[in-house]
PAVEXGU-846634 format. One record per residue: x, y, z of N, C-alpha, C, CB in turn. Coordinates in steps of 0.1 Angstrom, whole numbers, plus 5000, padded with zeros to 4 digits. Each point is the difference from the previous one (the first is absolute). Glycine has a CB too. Layout:
((X; Y; Z); (X; Y; Z); (X; Y; Z); (X; Y; Z))
...
***
This chain:
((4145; 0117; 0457); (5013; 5000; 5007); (5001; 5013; 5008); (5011; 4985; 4982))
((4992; 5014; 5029); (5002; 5015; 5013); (5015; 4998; 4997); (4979; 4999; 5025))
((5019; 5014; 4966); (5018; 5011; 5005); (5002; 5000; 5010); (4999; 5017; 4988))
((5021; 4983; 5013); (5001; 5008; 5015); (4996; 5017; 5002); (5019; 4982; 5003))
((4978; 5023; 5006); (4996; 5009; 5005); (4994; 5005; 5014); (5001; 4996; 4980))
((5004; 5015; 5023); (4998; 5001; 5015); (4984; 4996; 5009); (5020; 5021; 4993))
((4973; 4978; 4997); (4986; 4993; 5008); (5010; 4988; 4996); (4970; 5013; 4996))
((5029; 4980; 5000); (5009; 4987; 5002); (5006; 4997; 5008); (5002; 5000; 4987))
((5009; 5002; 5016); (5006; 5000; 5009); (5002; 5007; 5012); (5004; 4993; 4985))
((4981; 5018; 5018); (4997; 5005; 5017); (4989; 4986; 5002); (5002; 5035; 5001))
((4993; 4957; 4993); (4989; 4992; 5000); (5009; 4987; 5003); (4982; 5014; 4983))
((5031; 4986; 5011); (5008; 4988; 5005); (5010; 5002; 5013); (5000; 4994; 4975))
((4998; 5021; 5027); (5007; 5002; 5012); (4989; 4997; 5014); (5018; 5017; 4984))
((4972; 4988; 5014); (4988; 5002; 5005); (4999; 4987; 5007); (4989; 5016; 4982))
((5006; 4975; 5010); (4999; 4986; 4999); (5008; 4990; 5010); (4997; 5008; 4977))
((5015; 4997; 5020); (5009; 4991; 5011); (5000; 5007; 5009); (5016; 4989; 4988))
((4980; 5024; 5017); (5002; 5004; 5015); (4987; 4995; 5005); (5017; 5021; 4998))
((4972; 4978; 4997); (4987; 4995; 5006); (5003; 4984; 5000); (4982; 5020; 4991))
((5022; 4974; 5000); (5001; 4985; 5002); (5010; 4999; 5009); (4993; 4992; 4979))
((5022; 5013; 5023); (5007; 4998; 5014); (4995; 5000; 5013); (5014; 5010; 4987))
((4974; 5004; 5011); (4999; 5009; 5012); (4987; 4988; 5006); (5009; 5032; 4991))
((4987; 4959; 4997); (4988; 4991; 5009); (5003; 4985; 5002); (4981; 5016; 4991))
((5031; 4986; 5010); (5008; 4983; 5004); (4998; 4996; 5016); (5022; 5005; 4980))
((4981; 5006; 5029); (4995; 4994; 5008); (5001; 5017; 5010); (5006; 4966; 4994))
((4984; 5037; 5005); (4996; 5015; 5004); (5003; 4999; 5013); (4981; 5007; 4984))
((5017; 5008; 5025); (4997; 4995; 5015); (4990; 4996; 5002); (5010; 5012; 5008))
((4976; 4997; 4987); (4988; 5000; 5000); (4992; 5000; 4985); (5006; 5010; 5023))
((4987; 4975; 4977); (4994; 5002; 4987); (4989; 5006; 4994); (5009; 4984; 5003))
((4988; 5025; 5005); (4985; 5007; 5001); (5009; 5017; 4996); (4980; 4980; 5026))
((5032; 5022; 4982); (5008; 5013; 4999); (5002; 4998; 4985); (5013; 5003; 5024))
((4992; 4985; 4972); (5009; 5001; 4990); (4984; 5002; 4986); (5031; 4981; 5014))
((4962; 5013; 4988); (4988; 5000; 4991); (4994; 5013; 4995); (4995; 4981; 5011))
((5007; 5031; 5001); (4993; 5014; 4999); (5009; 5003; 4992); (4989; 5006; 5020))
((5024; 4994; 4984); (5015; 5007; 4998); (4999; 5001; 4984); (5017; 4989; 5023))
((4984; 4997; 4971); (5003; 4996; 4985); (4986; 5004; 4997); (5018; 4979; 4999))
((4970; 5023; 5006); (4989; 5003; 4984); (5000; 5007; 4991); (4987; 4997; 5009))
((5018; 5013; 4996); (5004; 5014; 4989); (5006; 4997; 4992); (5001; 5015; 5012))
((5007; 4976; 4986); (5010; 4995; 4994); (4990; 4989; 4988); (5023; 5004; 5024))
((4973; 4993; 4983); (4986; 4982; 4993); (4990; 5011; 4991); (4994; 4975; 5029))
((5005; 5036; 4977); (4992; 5009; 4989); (5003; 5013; 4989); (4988; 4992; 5019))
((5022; 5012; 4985); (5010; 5010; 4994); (5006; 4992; 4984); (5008; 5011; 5031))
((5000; 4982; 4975); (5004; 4995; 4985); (4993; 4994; 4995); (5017; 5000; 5003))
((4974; 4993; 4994); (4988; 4994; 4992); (4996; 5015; 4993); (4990; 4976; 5018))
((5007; 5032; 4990); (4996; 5008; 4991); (5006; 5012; 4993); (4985; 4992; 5012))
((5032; 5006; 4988); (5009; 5007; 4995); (5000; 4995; 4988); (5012; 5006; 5017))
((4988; 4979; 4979); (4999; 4994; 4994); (4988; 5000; 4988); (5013; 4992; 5019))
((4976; 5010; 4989); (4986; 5002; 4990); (5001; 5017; 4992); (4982; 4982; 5019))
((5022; 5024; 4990); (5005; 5014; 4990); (5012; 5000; 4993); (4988; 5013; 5014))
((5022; 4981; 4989); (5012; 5002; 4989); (5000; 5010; 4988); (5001; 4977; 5005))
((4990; 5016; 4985); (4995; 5005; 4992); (4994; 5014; 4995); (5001; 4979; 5005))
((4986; 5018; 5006); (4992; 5011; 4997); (5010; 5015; 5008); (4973; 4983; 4998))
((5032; 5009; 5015); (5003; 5015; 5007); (5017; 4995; 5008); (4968; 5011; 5007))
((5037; 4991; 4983); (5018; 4993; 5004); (5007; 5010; 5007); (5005; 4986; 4977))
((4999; 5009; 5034); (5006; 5014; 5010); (5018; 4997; 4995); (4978; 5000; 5029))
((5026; 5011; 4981); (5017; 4998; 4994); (5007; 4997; 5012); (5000; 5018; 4980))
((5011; 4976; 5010); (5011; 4988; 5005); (5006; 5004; 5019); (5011; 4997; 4968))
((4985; 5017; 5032); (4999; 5002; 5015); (4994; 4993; 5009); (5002; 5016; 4995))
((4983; 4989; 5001); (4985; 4996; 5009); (5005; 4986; 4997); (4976; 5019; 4995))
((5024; 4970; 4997); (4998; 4987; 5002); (5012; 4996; 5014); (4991; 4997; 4970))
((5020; 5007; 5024); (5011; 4995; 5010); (5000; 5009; 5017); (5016; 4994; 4974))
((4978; 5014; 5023); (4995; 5000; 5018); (4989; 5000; 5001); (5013; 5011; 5009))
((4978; 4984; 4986); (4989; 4992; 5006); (5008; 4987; 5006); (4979; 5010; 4982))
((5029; 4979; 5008); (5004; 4990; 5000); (5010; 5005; 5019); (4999; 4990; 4965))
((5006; 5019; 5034); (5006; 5001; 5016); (4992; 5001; 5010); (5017; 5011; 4994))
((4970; 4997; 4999); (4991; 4997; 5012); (4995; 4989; 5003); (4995; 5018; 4997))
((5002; 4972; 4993); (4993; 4988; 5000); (5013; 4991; 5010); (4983; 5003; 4972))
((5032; 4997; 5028); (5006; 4996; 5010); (5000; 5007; 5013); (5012; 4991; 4983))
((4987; 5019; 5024); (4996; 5007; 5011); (4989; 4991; 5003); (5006; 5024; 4995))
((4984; 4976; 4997); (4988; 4997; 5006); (5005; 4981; 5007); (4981; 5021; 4978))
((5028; 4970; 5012); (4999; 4992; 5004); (5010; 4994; 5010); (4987; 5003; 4982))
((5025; 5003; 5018); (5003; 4997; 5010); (4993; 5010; 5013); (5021; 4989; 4984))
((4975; 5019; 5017); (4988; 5003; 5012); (4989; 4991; 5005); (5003; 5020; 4992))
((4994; 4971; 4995); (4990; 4988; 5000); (5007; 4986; 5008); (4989; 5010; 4974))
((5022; 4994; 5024); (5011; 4985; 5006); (4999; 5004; 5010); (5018; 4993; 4987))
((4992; 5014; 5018); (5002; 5003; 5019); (4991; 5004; 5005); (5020; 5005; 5002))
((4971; 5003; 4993); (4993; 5012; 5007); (5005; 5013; 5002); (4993; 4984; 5009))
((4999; 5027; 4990); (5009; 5014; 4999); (5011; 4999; 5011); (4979; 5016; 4992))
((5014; 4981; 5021); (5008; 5004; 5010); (5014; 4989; 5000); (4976; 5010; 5013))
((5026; 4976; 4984); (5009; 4995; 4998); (5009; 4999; 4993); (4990; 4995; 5008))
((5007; 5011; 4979); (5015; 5004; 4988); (5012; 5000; 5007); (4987; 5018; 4985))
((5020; 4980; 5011); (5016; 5001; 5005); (5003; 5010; 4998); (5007; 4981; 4997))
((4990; 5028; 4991); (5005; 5009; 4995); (5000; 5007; 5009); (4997; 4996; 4981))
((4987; 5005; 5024); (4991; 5015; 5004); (5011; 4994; 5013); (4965; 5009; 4988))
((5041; 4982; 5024); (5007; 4997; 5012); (5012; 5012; 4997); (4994; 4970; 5004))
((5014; 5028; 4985); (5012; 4998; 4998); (5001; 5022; 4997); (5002; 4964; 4988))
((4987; 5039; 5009); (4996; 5016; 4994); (5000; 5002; 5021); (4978; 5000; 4965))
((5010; 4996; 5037); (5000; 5004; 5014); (5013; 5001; 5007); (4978; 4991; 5002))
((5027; 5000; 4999); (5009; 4992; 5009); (5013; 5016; 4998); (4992; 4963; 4993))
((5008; 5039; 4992); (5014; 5009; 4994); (4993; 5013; 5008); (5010; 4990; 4970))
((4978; 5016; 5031); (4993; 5013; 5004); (4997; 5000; 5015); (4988; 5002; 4977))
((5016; 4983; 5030); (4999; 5002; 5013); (4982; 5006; 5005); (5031; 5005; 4997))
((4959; 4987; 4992); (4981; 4996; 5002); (5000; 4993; 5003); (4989; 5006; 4989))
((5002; 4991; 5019); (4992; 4993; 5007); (4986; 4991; 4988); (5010; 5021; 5024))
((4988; 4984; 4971); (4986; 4989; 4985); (5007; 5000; 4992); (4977; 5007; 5001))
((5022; 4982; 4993); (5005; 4995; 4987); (4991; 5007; 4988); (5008; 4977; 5011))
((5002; 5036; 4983); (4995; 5007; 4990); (4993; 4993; 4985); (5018; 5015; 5012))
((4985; 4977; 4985); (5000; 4989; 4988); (4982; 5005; 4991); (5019; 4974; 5019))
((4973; 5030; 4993); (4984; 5001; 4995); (5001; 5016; 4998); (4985; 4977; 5014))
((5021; 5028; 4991); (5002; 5014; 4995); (5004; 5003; 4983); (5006; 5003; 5026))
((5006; 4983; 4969); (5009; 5002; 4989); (4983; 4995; 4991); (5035; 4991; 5010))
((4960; 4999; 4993); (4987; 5000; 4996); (4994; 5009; 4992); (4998; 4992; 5017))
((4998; 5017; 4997); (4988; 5012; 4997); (5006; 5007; 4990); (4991; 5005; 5024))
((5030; 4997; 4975); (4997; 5009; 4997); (5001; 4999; 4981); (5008; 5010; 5027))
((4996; 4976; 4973); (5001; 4995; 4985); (4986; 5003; 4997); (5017; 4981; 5001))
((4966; 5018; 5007); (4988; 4996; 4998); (4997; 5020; 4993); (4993; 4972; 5023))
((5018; 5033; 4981); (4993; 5014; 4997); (5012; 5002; 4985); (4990; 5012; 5031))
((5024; 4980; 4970); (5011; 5009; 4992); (4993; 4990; 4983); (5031; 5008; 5025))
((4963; 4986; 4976); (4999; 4987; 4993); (4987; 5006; 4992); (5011; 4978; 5019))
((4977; 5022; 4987); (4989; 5006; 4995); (4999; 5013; 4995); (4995; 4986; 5012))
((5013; 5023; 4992); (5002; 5013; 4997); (5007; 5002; 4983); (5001; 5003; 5029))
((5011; 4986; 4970); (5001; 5002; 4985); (4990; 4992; 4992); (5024; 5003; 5003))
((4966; 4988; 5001); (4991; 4995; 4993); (4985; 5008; 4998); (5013; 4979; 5008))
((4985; 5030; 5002); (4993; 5006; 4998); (5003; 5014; 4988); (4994; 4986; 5024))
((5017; 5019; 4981); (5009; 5008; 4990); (4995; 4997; 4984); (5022; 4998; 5018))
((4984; 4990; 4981); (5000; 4994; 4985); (4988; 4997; 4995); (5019; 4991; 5003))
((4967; 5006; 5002); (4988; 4998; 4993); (4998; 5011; 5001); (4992; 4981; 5002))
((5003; 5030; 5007); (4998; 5016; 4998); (5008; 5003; 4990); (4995; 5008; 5021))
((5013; 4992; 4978); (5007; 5009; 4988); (5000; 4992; 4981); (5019; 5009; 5026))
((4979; 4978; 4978); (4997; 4994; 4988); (4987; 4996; 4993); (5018; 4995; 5007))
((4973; 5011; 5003); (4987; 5001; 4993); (4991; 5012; 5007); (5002; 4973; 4995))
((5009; 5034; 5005); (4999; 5018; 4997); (4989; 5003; 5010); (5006; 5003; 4971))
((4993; 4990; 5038); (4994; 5002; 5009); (4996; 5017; 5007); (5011; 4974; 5000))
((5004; 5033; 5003); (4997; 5013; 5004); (5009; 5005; 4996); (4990; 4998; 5017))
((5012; 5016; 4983); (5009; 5011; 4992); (5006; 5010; 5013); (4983; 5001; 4974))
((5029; 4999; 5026); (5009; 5008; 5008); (5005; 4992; 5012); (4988; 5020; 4994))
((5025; 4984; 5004); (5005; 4992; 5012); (5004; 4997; 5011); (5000; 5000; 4990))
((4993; 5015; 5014); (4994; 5002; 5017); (4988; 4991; 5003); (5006; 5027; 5001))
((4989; 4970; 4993); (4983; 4994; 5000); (5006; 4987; 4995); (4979; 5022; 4992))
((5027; 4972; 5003); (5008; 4989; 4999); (5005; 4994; 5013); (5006; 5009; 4978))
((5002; 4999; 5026); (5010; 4998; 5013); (4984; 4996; 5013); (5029; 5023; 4991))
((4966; 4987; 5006); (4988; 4998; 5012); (4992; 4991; 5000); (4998; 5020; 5002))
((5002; 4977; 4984); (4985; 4982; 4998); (5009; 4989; 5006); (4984; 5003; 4972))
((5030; 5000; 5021); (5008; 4988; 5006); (5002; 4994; 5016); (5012; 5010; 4980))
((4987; 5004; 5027); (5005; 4997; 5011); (4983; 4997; 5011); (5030; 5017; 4992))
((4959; 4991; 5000); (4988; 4995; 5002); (4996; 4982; 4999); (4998; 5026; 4992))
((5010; 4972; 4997); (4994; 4984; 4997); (5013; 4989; 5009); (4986; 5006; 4969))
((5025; 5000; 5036); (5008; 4992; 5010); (4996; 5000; 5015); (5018; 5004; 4984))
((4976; 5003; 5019); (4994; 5008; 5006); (4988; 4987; 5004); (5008; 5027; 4987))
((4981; 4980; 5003); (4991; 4987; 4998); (5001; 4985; 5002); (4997; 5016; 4988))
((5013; 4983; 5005); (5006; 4981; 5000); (5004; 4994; 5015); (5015; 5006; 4975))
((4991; 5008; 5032); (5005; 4996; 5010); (4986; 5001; 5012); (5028; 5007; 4989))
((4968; 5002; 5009); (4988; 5002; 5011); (4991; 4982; 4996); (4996; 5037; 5000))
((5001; 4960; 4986); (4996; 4987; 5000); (5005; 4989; 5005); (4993; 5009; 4986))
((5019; 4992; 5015); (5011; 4988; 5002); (4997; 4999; 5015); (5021; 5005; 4981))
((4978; 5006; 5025); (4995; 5001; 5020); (4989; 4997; 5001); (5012; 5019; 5009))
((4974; 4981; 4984); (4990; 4993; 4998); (4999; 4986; 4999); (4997; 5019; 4992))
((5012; 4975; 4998); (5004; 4989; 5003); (5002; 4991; 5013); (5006; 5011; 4981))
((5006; 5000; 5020); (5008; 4993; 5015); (4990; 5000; 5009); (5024; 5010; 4999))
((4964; 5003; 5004); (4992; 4997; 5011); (4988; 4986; 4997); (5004; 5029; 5006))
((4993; 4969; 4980); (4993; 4989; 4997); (5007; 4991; 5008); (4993; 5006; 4977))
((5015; 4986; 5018); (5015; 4993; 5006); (4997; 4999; 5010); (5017; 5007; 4990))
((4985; 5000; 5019); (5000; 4998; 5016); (4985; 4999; 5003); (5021; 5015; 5006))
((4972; 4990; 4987); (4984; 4995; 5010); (4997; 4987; 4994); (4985; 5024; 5005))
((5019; 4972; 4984); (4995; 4986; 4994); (5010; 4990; 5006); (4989; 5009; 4977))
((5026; 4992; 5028); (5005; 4992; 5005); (5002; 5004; 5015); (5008; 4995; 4978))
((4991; 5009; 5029); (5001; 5006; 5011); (5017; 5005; 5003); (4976; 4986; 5007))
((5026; 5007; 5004); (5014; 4997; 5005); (5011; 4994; 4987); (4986; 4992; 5025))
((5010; 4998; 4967); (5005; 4996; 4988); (5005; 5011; 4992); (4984; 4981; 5000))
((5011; 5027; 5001); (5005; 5010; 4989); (5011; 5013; 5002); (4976; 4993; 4992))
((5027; 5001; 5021); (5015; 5009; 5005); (5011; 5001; 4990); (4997; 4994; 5023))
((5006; 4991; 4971); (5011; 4999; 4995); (4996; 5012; 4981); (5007; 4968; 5019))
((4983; 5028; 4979); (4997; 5009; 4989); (5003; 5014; 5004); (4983; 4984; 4992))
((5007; 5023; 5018); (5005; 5014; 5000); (5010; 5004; 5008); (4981; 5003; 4995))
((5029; 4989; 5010); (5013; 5006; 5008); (5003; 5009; 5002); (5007; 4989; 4996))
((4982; 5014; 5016); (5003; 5013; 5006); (5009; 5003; 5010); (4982; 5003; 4995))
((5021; 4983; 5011); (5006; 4999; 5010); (5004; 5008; 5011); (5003; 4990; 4985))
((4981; 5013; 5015); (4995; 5008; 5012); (5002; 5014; 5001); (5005; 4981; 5011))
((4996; 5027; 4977); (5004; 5012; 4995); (4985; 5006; 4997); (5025; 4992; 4990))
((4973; 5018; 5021); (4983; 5001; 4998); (4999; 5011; 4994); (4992; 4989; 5018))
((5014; 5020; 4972); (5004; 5008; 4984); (5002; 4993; 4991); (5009; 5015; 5006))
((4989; 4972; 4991); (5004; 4989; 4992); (4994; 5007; 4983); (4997; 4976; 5024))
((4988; 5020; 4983); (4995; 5007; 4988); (5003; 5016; 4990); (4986; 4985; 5014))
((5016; 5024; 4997); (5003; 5012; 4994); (5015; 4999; 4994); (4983; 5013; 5018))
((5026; 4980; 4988); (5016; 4998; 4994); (4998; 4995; 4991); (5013; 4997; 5015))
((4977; 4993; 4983); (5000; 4990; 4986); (4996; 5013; 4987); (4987; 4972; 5014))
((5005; 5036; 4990); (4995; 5007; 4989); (5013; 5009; 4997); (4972; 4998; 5005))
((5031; 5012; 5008); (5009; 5007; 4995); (5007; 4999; 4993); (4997; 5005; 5010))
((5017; 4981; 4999); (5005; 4991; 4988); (4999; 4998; 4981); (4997; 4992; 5024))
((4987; 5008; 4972); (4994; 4998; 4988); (5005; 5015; 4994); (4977; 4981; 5007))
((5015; 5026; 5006); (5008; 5011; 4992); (5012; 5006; 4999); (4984; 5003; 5003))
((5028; 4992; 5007); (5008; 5004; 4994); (5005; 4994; 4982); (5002; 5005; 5029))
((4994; 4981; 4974); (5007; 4993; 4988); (4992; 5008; 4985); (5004; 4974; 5017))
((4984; 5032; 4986); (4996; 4999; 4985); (5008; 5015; 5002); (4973; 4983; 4991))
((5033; 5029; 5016); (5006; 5013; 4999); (5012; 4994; 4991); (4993; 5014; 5024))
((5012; 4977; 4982); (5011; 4995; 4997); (5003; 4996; 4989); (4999; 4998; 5018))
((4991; 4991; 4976); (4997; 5001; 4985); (5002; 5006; 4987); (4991; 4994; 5012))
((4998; 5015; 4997); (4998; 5013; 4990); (5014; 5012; 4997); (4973; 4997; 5011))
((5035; 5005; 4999); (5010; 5006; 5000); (5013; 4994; 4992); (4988; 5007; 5020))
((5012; 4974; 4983); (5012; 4998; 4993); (5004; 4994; 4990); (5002; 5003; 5015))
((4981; 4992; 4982); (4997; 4992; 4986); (4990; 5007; 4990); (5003; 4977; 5014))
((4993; 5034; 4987); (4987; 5005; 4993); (5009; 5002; 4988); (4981; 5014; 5019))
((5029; 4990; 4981); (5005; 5004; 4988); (5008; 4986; 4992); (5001; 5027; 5011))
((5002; 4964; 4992); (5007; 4987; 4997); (4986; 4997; 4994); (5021; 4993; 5019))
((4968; 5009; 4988); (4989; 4992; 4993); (4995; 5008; 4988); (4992; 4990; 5021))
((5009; 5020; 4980); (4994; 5009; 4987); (5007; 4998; 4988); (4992; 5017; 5015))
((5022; 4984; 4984); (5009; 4988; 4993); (5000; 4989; 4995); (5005; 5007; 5009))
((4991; 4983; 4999); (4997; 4990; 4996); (4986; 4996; 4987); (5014; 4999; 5026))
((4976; 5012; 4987); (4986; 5000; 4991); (5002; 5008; 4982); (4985; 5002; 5028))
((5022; 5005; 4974); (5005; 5011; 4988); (5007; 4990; 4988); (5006; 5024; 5019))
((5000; 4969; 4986); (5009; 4991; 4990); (4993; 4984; 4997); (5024; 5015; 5011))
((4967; 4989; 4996); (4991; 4987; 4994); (5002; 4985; 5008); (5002; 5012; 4976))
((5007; 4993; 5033); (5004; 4983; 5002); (4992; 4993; 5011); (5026; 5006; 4994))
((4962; 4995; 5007); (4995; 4989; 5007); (4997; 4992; 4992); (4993; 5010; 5017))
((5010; 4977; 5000); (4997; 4991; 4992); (5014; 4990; 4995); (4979; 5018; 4993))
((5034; 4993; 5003); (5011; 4992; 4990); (5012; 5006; 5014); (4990; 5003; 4965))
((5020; 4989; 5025); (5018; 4995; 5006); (5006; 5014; 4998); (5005; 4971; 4992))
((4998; 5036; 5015); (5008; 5010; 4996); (5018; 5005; 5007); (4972; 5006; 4997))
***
């Protein structure tokens, strides 16, 4: 029998924003890239539970990232309403929506990376902590633009709607910086909520 618990229910939240978000996409090829992370991420949150149970944070924003990802998979970055409605209030010209992306892809990984370094004592001090962290968002994200350039040479023209650059030819460098602001950002306003959490044992459980 599966307790409730926040893998539970970021996995039931998860769930319905990828099954909403592929009812009838713009683009079914956008929406396919958008959701994998999502088709591979929790399967394997799932297979470590056990051995390596993160805390009730990390599950429930991964689960926000896994909705980012899918309603981005629905409209496409550049069409979100949201990212219209953000522009529209700032008086921009591109629909920011793939920026809110990048910057979850950096604020998101950064406490995950956090929490295995530090729970399998990976490194000692937490200048050299702060620096692997922002090294491996860093990393994630330079792969993620690897990706995107895959993307475009294997689809050609097809694969605009995936990398919505919308003609923003810093696309790439914004996307990373973005990463980095989010994992600074992390680190600054959750490092200690997480160390908390990890301290009192509660991954994993309802608190």
């Amino acid at each position: 029998m599966i307790r409730f618990s926040p893998l539970f229910a970021g996995t039931v939240v998860a769930a319905a924003a990828v099954v909403l978000s592929g009812l009838a996409p713009f683009d079914r090829t956008t929406w396919l890239l958008e959701v994998a992370p999502v088709a591979i991420v929790f399967p394997l949150l799932w297979a470590t539970r056990t051995r390596c149970p993160l805390t009730p944070l990390l599950y429930w924003l991964i689960a926000i990232h896994a909705v980012v990802l899918a309603v981005g998979g629905a409209y496409t970055y550049a069409r979100v309403p949201l990212g219209f409605w953000v522009a529209e209030f700032f008086g921009w010209q591109r629909n920011p929506y793939d920026k809110l992306g990048h910057f979850f892809q950096g604020f998101v990984p950064a406490l995950a990376a956090r929490e295995v370094l530090l729970r399998g004592n990976y490194v000692r001090g937490r200048r050299m902590l702060v620096f692997l962290v922002v090294c491996i968002v860093l990393a994630v994200s330079a792969a993620y633009e690897l990706i995107e350039w895959a993307a475009a040479l294997a689809l050609g023209q097809g694969a605009d709607e995936f990398l919505g650059t919308q003609g923003y030819q810093w696309d790439t460098q914004s996307d990373m910086f973005l990463a980095l602001v989010g994992a600074v950002a992390a680190l600054v306003l959750l490092a200690r909520f997480q160390d908390r959490q990890m301290a009192a044992g509660a991954a994993g459980t309802v608190r």
